[in-house]
C-alpha positions in Angstrom: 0.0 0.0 0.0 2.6 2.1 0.6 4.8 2.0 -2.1 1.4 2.2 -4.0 0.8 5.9 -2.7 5.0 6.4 -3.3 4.2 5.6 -7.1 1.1 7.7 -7.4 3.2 10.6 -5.6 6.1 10.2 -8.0 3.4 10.2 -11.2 2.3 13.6 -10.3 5.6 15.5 -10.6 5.6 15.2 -14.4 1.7 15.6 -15.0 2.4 18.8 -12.8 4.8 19.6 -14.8 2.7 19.3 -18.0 -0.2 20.9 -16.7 2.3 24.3 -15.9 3.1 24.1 -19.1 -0.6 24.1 -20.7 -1.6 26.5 -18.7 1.1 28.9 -19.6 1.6 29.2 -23.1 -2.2 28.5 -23.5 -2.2 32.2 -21.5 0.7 33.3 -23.7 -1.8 32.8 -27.0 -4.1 35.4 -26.1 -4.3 38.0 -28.9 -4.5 40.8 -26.4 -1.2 42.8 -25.1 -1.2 43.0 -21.4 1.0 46.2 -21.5 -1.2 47.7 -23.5 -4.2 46.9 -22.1 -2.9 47.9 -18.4 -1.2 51.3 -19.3 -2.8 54.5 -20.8 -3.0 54.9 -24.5 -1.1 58.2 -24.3 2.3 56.4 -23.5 4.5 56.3 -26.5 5.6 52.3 -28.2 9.3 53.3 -26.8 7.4 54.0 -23.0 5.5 50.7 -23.8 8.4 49.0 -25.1 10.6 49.8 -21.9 8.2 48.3 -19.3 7.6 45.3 -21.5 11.3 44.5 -21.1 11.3 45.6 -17.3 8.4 42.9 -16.7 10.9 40.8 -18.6 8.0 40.3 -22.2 10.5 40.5 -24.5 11.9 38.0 -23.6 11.6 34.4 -25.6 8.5 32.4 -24.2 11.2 29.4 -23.0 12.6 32.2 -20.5 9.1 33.5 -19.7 8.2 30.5 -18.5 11.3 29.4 -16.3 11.0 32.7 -14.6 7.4 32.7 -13.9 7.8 28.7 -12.6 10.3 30.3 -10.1 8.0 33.4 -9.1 5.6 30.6 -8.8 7.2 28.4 -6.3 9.5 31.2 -4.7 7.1 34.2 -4.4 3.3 33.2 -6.0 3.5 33.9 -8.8 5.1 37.1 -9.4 3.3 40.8 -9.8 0.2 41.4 -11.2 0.5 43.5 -14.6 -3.0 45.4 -14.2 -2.7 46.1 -10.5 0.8 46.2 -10.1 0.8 44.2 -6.6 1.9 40.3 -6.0 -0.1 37.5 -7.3 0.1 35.7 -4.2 -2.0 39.2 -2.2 -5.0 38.4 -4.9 -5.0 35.0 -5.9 -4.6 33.2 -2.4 -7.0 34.6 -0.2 -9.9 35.0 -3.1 -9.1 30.8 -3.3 -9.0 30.4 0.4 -12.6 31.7 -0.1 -13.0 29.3 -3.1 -12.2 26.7 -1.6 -14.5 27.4 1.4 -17.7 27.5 -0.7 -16.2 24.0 -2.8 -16.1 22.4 0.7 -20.0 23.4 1.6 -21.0 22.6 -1.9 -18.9 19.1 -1.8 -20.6 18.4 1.7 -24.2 19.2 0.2 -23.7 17.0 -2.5 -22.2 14.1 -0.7 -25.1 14.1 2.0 -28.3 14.9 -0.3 -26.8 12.7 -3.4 -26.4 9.8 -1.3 -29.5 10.0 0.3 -31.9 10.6 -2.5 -29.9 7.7 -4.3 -30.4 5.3 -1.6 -34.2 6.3 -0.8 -34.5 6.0 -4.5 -33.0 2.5 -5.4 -34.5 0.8 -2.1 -37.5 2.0 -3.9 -37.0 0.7 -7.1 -39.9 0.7 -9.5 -42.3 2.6 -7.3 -43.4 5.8 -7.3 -41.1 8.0 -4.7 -38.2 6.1 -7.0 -40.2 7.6 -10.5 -40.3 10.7 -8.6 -37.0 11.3 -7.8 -35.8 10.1 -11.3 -37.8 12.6 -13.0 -36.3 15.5 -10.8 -32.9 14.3 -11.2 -33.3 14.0 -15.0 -34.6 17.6 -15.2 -32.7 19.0 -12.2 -29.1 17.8 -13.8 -29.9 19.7 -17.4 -29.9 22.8 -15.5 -27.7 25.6 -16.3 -26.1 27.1 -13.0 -26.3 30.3 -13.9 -30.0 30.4 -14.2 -29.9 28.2 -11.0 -28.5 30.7 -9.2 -30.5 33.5 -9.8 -34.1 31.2 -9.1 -32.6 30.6 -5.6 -32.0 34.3 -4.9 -35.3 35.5 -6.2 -36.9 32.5 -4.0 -34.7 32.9 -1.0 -33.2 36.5 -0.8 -36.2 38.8 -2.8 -39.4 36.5 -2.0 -38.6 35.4 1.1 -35.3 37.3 2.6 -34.6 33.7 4.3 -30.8 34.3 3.2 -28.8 37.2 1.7 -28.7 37.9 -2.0 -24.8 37.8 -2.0 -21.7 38.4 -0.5 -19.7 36.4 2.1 -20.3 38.8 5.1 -23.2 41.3 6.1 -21.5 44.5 6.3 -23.4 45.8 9.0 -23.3 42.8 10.9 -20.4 41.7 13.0 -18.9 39.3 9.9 -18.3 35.9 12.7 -18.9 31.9 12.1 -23.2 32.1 11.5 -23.0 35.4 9.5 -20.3 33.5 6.8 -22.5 30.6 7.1 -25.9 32.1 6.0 -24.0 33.7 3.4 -22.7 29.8 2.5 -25.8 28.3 2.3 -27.6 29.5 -1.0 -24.0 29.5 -3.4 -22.8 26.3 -1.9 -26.6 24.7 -2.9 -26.5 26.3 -6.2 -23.4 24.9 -7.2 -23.8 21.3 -5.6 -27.3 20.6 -7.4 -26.0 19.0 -10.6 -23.6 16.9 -8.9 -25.6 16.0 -6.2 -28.1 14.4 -8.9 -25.4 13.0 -10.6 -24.3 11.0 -7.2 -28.1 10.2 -6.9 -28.5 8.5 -9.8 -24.9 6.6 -9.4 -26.0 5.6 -5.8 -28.9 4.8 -7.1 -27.4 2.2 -9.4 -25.2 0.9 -7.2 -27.5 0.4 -4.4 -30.0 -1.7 -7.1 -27.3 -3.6 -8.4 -26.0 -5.0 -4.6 -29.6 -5.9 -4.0 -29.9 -7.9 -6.8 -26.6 -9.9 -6.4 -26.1 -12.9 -4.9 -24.6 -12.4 -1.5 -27.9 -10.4 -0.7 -30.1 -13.1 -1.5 -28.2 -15.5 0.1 -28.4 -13.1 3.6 -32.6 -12.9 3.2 -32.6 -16.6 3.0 -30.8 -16.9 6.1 -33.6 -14.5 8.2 -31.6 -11.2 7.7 -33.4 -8.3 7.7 -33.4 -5.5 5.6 -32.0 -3.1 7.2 -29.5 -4.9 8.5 -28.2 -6.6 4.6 -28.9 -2.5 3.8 -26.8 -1.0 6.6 -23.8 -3.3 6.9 -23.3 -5.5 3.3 -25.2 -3.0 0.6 -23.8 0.2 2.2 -20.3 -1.3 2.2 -20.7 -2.3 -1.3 -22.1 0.9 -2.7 -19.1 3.1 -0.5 -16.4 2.9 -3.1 -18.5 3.9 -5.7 -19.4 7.3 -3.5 -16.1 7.8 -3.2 -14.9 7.5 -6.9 -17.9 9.6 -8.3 -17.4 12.1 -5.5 -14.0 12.4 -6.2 -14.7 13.1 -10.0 -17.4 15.7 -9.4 -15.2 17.5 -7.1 -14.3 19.3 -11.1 -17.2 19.7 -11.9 -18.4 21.4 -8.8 -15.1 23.7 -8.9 -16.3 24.3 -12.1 -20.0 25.6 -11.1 -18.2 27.8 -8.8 -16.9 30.1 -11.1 -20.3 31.1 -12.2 -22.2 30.6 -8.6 -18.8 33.3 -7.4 -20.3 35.8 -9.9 -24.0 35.6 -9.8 -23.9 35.3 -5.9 -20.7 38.2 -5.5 -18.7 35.9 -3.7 -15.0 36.8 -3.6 -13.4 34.0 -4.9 -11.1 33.1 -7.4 -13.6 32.8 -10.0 -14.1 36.4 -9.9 -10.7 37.2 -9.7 -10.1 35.4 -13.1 -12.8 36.6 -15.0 -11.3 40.1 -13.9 -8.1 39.1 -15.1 -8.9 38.1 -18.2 -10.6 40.9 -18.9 -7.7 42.9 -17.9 -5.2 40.3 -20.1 -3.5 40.4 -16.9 -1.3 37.2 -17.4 0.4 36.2 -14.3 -2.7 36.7 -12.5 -4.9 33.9 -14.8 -2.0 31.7 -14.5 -1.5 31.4 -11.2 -5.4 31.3 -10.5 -5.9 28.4 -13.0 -2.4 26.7 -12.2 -3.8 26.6 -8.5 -7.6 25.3 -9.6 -5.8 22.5 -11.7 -3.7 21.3 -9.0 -6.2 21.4 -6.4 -8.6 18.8 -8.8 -4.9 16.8 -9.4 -4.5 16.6 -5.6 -8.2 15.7 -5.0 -8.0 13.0 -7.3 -5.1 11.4 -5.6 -6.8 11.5 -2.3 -9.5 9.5 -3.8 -7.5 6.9 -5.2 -5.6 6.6 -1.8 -8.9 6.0 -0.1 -10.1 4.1 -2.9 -7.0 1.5 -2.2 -7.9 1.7 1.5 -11.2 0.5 0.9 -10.5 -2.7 -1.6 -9.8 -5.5 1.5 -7.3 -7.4 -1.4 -4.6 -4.2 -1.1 -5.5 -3.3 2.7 -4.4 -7.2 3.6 -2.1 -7.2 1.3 -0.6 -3.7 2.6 -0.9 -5.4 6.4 
């Protein structure tokens, strides 16, 4: 087991490596000048040209890219061309705040995916199961953006249960229950299409373990149900969670870019969109070397707890 979590360590050095590189030069081929686009039109190409070469742009892309790999590791990521302060002052607290609302939409879709999959494939073929399949069908075609805005007209105009936006009440006195009202209608927003995903993997799983063998063999014997359910299907349908959860961890990053911007949350989905609008380089390649590496690392962690879980590897670790 070990040397198995060794090896996967060891693979991610290169894939790390490549995924610097994409995201780079893919940065690099925007059409826009940076330079341009940060300073006033009134400045002279020779002005221009000179703090080009002092932010070290006129240089060949090879050289670029070794010096922003060492800004990266050393200092963050360097300075920000648009508002002239260091990458690591924007990017890392606005994905601190990120990676806040990922967690609260990653717990949300864990806990209501699993249970609407499991209510729904104990109740295979009936109507609650018909029910919840028709919701999920519907539910997971719908864009987030629109999503977003439903809940806040529901919960923040209609209503005023929760706040229209924002991570802190400004009038209020900003501690845990304030940031966690403020939580509740983004993180839903961007869990719903994954949760319903989950549901309908759980779902799967859970009628697939109650039509195998071992389970008929345990109902013969006087088990009852929600014992085989509890102990033998849950442990069965566990790895699958897992996996799925793990993969939808992207997807759910993904979401959050949109859910940051209809729900003014200031995370580093804003803070990209700004950049690019801004061409500002260093800024977009930090923000979406950090996003990749967090979905790298997640992986990883799922695989490790995948391996826990398979008995073959945990004996055979022990």
């Amino acid at each position: 087991m070990a040397r198995r979590i060794l090896w996967r360590l060891a693979n991610l050095v290169p894939l790390l490596f490549v995924i610097s590189l994409l995201v780079f030069f893919i940065a690099q081929a925007g059409p826009a000048d940076p330079i341009r686009g940060a300073l006033s039109q009134k400045m002279s190409p020779a002005q221009i040209e000179q703090i080009r070469r002092a932010y070290g742009l006129d240089r060949p892309a090879w050289a670029q890219y070794l010096s922003w790999l060492k800004d990266m590791v050393a200092h963050g990521g360097g300075v920000s061309l648009s508002l002239r302060s260091p990458v690591s002052g924007i990017v890392f607290p606005a994905f601190r705040n990120t990676l806040l609302l990922v967690a609260g939409a990653t717990l949300l879709t864990v806990v209501l995916g699993v249970a609407i999959g499991f209510v729904a494939g104990i109740r295979h073929g009936r109507l609650a199961d018909r029910v919840t399949m028709l919701f999920v069908q519907i539910g997971s075609n719908l864009p987030i953006y629109w999503l977003g805005l439903i809940i806040i007209y529901l919960t923040a105009v209609e209503r005023r249960w929760l706040p229209a936006g924002g991570m802190h009440d400004l009038r209020g006195d900003g501690g845990f229950g304030d940031l966690l009202l403020h939580l509740v209608a983004p993180a839903f927003a961007a869990s719903l299409v994954s949760t319903l995903i989950i549901a309908r993997f759980v779902r799967a799983a859970v009628i697939e373990s109650e039509r195998s063998d071992y389970v008929r063999t345990y109902r013969s014997q006087g088990f009852g149900r929600a014992a085989i359910l509890g102990k033998h299907v849950g442990r069965n349908v566990l790895p699958p969670i897992v996996n799925i959860t793990g993969l939808t961890v992207g997807s759910v990053i993904t979401g959050v870019v949109f859910v940051e911007t209809i729900f003014s949350w200031p995370g580093i989905g804003s803070v990209l969109l700004n950049a690019i609008a801004a061409s500002d380089y260093p800024v977009i390649q930090s923000g979406v070397l950090l996003v990749a590496v967090t979905f790298v690392l997640v992986n990883l962690v799922t695989d490790v707890v995948l391996d826990l879980l398979n008995p073959r590897l945990r004996h055979g670790a022990a």
